[in-house]
TIBA-626382 format. One record per residue (C-alpha): residue number from 1; chain; x, y, z. Coordinates in nm, 4 decimals, padded with zeros to 6 digits. Last residue first. Layout:
N
  num  chaine        px        py        pz
  NUM       A         X         Y         Z
...
This chain:
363
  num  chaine        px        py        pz
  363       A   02.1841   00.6144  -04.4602
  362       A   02.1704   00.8170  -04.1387
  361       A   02.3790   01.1324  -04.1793
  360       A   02.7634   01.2012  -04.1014
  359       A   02.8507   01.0972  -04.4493
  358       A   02.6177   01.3944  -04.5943
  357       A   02.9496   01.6475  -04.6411
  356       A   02.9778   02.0091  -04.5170
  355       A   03.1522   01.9200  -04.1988
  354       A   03.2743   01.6099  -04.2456
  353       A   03.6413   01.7035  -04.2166
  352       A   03.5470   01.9305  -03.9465
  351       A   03.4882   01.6519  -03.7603
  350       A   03.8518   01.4839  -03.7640
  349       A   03.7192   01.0969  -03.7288
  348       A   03.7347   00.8660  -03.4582
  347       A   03.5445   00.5898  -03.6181
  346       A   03.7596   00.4494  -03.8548
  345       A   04.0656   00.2790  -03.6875
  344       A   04.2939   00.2543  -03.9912
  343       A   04.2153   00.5780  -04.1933
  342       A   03.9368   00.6501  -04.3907
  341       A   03.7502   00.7635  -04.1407
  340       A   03.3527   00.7147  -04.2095
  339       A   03.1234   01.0425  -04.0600
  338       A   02.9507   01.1126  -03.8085
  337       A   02.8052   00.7519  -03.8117
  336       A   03.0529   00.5381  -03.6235
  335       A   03.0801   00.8545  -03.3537
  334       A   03.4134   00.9129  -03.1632
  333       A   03.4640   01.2816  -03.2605
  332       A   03.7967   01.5292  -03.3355
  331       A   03.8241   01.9052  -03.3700
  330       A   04.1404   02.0234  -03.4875
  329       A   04.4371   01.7648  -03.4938
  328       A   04.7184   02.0169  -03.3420
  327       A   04.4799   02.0206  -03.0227
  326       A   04.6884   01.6461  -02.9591
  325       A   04.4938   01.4689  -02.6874
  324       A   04.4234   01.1949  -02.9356
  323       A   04.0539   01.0236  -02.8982
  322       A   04.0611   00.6823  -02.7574
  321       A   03.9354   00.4277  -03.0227
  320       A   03.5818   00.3409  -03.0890
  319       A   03.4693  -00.0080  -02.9963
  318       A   03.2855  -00.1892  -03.2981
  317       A   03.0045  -00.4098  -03.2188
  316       A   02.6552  -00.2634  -03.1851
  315       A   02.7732   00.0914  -03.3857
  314       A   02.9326  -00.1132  -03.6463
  313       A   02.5456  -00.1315  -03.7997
  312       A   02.4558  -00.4662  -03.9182
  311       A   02.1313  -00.5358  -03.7550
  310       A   02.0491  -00.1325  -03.6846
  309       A   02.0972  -00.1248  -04.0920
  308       A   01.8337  -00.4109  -04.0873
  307       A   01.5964  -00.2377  -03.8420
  306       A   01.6060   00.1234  -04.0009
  305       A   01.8400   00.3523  -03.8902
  304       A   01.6571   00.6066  -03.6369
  303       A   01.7500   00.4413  -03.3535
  302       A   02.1294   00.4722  -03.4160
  301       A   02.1262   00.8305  -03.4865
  300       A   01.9234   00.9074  -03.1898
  299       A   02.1576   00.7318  -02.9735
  298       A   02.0646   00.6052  -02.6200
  297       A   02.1926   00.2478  -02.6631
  296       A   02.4381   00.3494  -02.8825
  295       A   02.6664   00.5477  -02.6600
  294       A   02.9081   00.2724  -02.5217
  293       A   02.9828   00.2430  -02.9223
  292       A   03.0527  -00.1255  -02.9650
  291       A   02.9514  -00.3485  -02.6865
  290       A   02.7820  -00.1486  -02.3672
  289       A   02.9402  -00.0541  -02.0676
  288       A   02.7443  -00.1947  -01.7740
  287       A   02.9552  -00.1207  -01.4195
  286       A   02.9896   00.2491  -01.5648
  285       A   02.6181   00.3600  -01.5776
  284       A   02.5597   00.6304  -01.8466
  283       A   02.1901   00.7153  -01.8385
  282       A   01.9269   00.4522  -01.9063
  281       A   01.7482   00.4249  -02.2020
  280       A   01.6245   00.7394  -02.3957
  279       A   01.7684   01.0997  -02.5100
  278       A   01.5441   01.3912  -02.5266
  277       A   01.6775   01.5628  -02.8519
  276       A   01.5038   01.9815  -02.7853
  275       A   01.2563   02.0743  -03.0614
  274       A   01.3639   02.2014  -03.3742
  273       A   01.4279   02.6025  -03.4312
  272       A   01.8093   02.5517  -03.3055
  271       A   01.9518   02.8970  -03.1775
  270       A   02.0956   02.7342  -02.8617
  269       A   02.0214   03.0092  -02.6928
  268       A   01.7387   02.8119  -02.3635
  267       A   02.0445   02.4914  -02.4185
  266       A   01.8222   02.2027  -02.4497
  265       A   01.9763   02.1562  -02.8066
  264       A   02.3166   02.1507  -02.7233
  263       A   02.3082   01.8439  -02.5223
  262       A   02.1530   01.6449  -02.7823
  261       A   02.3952   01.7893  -03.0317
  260       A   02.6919   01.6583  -02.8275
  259       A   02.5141   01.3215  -02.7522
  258       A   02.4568   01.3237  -03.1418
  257       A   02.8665   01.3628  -03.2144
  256       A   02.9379   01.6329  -03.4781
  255       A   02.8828   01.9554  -03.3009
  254       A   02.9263   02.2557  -03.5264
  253       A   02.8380   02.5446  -03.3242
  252       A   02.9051   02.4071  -02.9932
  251       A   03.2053   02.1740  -03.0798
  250       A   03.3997   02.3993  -03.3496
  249       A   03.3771   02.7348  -03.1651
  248       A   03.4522   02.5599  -02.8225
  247       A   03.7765   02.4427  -02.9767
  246       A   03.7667   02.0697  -03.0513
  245       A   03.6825   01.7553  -02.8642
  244       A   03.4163   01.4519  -02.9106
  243       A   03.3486   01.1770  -02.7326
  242       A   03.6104   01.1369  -02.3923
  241       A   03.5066   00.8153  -02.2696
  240       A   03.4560   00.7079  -01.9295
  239       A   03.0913   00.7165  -01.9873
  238       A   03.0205   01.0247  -02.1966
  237       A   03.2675   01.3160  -02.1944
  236       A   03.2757   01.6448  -02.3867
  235       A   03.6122   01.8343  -02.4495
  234       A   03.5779   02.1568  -02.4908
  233       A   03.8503   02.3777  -02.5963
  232       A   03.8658   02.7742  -02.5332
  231       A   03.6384   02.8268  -02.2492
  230       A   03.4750   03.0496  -02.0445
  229       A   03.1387   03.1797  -02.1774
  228       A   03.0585   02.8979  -02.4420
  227       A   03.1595   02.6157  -02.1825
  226       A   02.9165   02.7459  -01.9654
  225       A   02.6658   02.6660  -02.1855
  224       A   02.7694   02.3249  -02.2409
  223       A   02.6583   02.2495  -01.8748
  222       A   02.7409   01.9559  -01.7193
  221       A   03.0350   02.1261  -01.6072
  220       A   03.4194   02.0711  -01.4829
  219       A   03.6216   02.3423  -01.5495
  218       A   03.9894   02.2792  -01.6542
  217       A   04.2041   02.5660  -01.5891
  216       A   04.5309   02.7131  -01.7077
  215       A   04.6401   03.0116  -01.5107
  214       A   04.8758   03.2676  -01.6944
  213       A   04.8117   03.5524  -01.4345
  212       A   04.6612   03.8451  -01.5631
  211       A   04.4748   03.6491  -01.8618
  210       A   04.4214   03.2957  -01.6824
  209       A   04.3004   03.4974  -01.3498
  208       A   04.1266   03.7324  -01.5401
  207       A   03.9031   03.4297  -01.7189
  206       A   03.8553   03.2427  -01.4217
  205       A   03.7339   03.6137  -01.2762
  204       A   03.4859   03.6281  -01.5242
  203       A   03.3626   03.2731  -01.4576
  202       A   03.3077   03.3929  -01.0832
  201       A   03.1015   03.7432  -01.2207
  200       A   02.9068   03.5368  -01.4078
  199       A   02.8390   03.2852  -01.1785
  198       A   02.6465   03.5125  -00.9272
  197       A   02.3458   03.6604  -01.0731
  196       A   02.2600   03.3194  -01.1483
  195       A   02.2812   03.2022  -00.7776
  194       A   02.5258   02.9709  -00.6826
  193       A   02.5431   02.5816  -00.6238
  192       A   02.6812   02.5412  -00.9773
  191       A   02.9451   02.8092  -00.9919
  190       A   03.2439   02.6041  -00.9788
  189       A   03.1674   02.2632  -01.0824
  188       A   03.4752   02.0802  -01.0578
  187       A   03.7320   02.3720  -01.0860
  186       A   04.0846   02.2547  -01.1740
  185       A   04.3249   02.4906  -01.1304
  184       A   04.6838   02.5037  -01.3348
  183       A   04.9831   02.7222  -01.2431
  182       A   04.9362   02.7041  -00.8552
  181       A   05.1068   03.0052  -00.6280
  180       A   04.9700   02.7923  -00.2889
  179       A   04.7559   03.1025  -00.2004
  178       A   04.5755   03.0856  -00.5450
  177       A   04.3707   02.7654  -00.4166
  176       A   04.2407   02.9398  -00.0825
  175       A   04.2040   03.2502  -00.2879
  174       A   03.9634   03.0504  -00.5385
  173       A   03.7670   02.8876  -00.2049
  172       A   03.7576   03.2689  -00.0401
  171       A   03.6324   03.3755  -00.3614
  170       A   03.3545   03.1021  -00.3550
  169       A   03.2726   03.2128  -00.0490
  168       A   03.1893   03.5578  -00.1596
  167       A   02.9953   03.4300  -00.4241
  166       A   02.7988   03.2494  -00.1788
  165       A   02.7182   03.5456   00.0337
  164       A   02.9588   03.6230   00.3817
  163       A   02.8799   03.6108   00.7093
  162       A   02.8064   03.2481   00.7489
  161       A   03.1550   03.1546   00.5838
  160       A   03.3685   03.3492   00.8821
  159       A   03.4578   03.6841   00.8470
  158       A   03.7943   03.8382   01.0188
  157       A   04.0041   03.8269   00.6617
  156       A   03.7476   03.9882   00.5102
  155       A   03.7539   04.3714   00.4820
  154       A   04.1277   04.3383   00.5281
  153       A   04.1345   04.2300   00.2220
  152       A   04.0338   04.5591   00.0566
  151       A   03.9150   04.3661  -00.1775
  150       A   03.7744   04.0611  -00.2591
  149       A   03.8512   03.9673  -00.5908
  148       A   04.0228   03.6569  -00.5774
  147       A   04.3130   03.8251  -00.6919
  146       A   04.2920   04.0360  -00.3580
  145       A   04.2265   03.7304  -00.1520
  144       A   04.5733   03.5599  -00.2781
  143       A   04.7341   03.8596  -00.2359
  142       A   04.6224   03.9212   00.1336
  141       A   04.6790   03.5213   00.2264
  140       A   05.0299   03.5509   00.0722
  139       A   05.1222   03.9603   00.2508
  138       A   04.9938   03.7382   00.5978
  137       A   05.1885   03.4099   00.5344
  136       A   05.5545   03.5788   00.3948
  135       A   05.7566   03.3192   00.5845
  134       A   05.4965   03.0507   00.6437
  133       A   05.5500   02.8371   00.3323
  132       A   05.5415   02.5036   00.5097
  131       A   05.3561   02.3150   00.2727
  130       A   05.0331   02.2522   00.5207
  129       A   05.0876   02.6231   00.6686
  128       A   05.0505   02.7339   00.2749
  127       A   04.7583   02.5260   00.2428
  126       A   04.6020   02.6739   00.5568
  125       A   04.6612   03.0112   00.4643
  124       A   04.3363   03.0860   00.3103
  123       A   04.1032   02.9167   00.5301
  122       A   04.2510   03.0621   00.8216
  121       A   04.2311   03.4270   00.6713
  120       A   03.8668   03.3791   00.6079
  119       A   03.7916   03.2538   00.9702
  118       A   03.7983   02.9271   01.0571
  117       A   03.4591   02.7429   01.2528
  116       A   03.2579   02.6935   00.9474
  115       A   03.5033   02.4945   00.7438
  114       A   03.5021   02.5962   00.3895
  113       A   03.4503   02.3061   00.1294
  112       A   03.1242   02.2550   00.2268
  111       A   02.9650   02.5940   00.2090
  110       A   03.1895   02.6553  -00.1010
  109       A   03.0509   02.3995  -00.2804
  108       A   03.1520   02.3730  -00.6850
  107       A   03.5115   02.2765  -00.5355
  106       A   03.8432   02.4528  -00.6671
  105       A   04.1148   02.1835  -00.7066
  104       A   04.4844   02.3249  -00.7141
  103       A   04.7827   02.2093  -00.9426
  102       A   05.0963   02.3175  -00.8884
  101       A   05.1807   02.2761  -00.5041
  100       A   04.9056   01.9847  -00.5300
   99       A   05.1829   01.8199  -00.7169
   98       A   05.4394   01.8670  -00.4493
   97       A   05.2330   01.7257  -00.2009
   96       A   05.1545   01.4240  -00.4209
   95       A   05.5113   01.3445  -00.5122
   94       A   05.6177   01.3401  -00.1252
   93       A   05.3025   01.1317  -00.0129
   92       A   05.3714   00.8972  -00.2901
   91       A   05.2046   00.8930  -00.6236
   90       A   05.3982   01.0007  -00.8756
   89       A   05.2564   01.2337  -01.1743
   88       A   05.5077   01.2125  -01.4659
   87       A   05.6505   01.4776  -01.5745
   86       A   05.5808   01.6809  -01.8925
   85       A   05.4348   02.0103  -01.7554
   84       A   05.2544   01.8096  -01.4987
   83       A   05.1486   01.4486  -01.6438
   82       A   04.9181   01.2122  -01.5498
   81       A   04.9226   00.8124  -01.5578
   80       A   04.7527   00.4974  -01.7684
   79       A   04.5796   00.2707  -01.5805
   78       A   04.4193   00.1945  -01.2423
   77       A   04.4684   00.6211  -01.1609
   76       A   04.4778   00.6831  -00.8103
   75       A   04.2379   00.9271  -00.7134
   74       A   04.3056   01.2518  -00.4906
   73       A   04.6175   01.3445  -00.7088
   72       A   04.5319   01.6568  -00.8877
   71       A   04.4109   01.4936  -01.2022
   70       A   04.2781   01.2109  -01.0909
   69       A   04.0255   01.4199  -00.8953
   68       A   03.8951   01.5714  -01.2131
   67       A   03.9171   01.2669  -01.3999
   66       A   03.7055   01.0994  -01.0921
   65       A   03.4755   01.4321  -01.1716
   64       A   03.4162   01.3685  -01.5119
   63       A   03.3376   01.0214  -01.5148
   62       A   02.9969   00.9914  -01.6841
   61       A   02.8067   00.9698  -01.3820
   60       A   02.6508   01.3128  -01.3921
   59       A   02.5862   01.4052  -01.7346
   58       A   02.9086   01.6043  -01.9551
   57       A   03.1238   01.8788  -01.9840
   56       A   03.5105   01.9094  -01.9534
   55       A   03.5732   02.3105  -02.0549
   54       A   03.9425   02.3324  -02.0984
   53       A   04.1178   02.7155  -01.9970
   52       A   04.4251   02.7844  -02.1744
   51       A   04.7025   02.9371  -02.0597
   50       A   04.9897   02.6201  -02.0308
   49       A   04.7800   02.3902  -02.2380
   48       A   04.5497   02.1612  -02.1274
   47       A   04.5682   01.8154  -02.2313
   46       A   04.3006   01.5233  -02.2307
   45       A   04.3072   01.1481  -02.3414
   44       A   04.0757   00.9007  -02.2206
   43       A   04.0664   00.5362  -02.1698
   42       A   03.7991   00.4074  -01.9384
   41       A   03.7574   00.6606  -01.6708
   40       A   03.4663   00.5315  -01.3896
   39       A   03.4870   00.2014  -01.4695
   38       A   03.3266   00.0491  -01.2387
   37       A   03.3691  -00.2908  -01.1180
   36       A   03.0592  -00.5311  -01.1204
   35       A   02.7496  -00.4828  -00.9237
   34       A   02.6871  -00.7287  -00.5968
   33       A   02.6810  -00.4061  -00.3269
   32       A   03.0445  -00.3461  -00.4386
   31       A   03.2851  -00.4705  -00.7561
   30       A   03.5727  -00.2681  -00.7536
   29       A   03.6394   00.0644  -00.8735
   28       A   03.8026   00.1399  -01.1913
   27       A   04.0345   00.4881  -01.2811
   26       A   04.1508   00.4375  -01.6377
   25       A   04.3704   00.7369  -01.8078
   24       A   04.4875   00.6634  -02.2011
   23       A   04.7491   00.9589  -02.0986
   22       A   04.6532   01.2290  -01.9166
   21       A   04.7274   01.5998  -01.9258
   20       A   04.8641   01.8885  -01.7543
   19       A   05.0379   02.2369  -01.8300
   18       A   05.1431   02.1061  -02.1646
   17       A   05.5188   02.0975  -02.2612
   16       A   05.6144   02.3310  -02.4702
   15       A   05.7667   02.5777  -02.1674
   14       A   05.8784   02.2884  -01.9199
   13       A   06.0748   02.1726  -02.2187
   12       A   06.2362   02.4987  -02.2775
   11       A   06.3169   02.5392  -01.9104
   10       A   06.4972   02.1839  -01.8765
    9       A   06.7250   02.2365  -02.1769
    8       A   06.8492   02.5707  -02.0550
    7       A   06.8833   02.3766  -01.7052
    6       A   07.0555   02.1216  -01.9129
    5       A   07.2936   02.3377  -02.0510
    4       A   07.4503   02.4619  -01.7764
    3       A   07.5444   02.1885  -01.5934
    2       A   07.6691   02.0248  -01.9656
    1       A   07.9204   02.2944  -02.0044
C-alpha cells in the first residue's frame, strides 16, 4: 500500500512544486587584486513556475548572470541553495549532471558558445553523448533542430557556424539545449549579440517552446523591454538584491521602485512625456555595498529629499529585507520610500498596495 502511494505522493508534489527557485541565494568571491570579497548574490529569492517564463533584468554587474549560473550548477552557491521541482540542488559531479539533464543554459553568444570546427549535428548531440543517451541520437538531434525552428533538418545538420546567420546559430544553441529533453532553460542574454530583425523571431520561439512544450524559462536581460515581449513576471535586480517583482503588467506599467522607473524611462515606448532618469554615482559594484538601501547612493528619490530628511532618512541605515519568492503576494518592492509597510520589516512593501496613494512620494 505504501509503494504505491508514495509515487502518487511523489507526482503531485513534483506538479505544485515550482520548476526552479532559490532560497535567500549568496554567491561571494574572495578578496582579489587588493578589493574585498564580492558579493555577487546577496540574499535573493526567485521562483519560476512550471510554464512560466521569468524576465531577470538589470545593469551589468548587478549579479544576474552568477544567479543565472547558480542556477544550473556552474557556480556554487556560498549561501542559501537551489531547488528543482522541490529538491534540493546537490553539488557533486553525479547531482550536477543530473541537474543539467533538467535545466539547460542558453548563452547570448552563439559564435562562442558553438565550436567552429563541429558541424550542426555535432553540436547538437554532444550533450546527449555527454549523458549517454545515444540510442535514438540522430531522430533526438533532428527533433531538437526542428523545435528550434530550423527545418527540414537535414538542411543543417552538415553546416558548420560560419555558414549559417546569427539567428541561425542561435537555433542551433536552443536545439543544443532542447536535445537533453530539459523542462526549464535559462537564457542569459539570448538575443543580445543579434541583429534587431533577429530577436524577435528568437523570443517568439521562447514563447512556442513554453506554449507547445511546457518550458519554463528565465531570461536574463538588461533590457526591460524585452521583458514586455516575453515575459510573465519580472523580477528586477540591483546589486545582489532582487528590488522589486510582480507580473510584467504590474512592474513596467506601474513600477514602484525608482531604479525600476529609471530604467523604464529610457525605454524609446515607454510612453512617459518627462525626460529619461539618468542615474548618478557609481554603478553597482559588489565589493562596496552601501549601509541601508544598497541603492541610495544613486537614488533620485533620496537626492531629492531635502538635507535634513536625507540626515534622518532610513534609506542611509536601514537594510531592506529579502523579497519573498511567493507570486501569491502580487507585486512586491524593496524601496524605504515607495511606500511605509506596516508590517514588521517595513520596507518591502506589496506595491500595488501603494498604488493610488502619495506614501510612495518624497515628503
Amino acid at each position: 500500500m505504501s509503494t504505491t502511494a508514495e509515487p502518487a505522493a511523489d507526482a503531485r508534489r513534483d506538479a505544485e512544486a515550482p520548476a526552479l527557485e532559490v532560497r535567500d541565494l549568496e554567491v561571494t568571491y574572495p578578496p582579489r587584486g587588493g578589493r574585498g570579497p564580492a558579493h555577487a548574490v546577496d540574499g535573493a529569492d526567485l521562483r519560476i513556475g512550471q510554464g512560466e517564463i521569468v524576465a531577470l533584468i538589470g545593469e551589468s554587474g548587478c549579479g544576474k548572470s552568477t544567479l543565472a549560473r547558480a542556477l544550473v550548477g556552474l557556480v556554487k552557491p556560498t549561501g542559501g541553495e537551489v531547488r528543482y521541482r522541490g529538491d534540493v540542488l546537490g553539488h557533486s559531479n553525479a547531482a550536477l549532471k543530473e541537474h543539467r539533464r533538467h535545466v539547460q543554459l542558453v548563452l547570448q553568444d552563439p559564435g562562442g558558445a558553438l565550436n567552429p570546427r563541429q558541424t550542426v549535428y555535432d553540436a547538437v548531440a554532444e550533450g546527449p553523448r555527454l549523458h549517454g543517451m545515444t540510442g535514438d541520437l540522430n531522430a533526438r538531434v533532428h527533433n531538437a533542430l526542428s523545435q528550434a525552428g530550423l527545418r527540414p533538418p537535414e538542411d543543417f545538420i552538415g553546416r558548420y557556424p560560419h555558414e549559417m546567420s546569427g539567428g541561425q546559430q542561435q537555433r542551433v544553441v536552443i536545439a543544443g539545449a532542447l536535445a537533453l529533453g530539459p523542462s526549464v532553460v535559462v537564457a542569459d542574454e539570448p538575443v543580445a549579440s543579434l541583429d534587431a530583425s533577429v530577436r524577435g523571431e528568437i523570443l517568439k520561439l521562447l514563447l512556442d517552446l513554453r506554449d507547445e512544450l511546457g518550458l519554463s524559462a528565465l531570461v536574463v536581460s538588461h533590457d526591460l523591454g524585452l521583458a514586455w515581449n516575453i515575459a510573465d513576471r519580472v523580477a528586477v535586480m540591483y546589486l545582489g538584491r532582487i528590488v522589486e517583482v510582480g507580473t510584467v503588467e504590474e512592474v513596467l506599467l506601474h513600477p514602484q521602485h525608482p531604479y525600476t522607473k529609471a530604467l523604464l524611462s529610457v525605454l524609446p515606448d515607454s510612453g512617459h512625456d518627462r525626460s529619461p532618469t539618468l542615474l548618478t554615482g557609481e554603478p553597482p559594484d559588489p565589493t562596496a555595498i552601501p549601509d541601508g538601501c544598497r541603492f541610495h547612493p544613486r537614488c533620485p528619490l533620496f537626492a531629492g529629499l531635502d538635507e535634513d530628511a536625507r540626515r534622518t532618512a532610513r534609506c542611509t541605515t536601514d537594510d531592506l529585507p529579502v523579497l519573498s519568492a511567493d507570486p501569491s503576494l502580487g507585486a512586491q518592492v524593496a524601496c524605504h520610500l515607495a511606500g511605509e509597510s506596516r508590517d514588521e520589516g517595513a520596507g518591502a512593501t506589496k506595491a500595488g498596495d501603494d498604488r493610488d496613494k502619495d506614501s510612495g512620494a518624497a515628503r
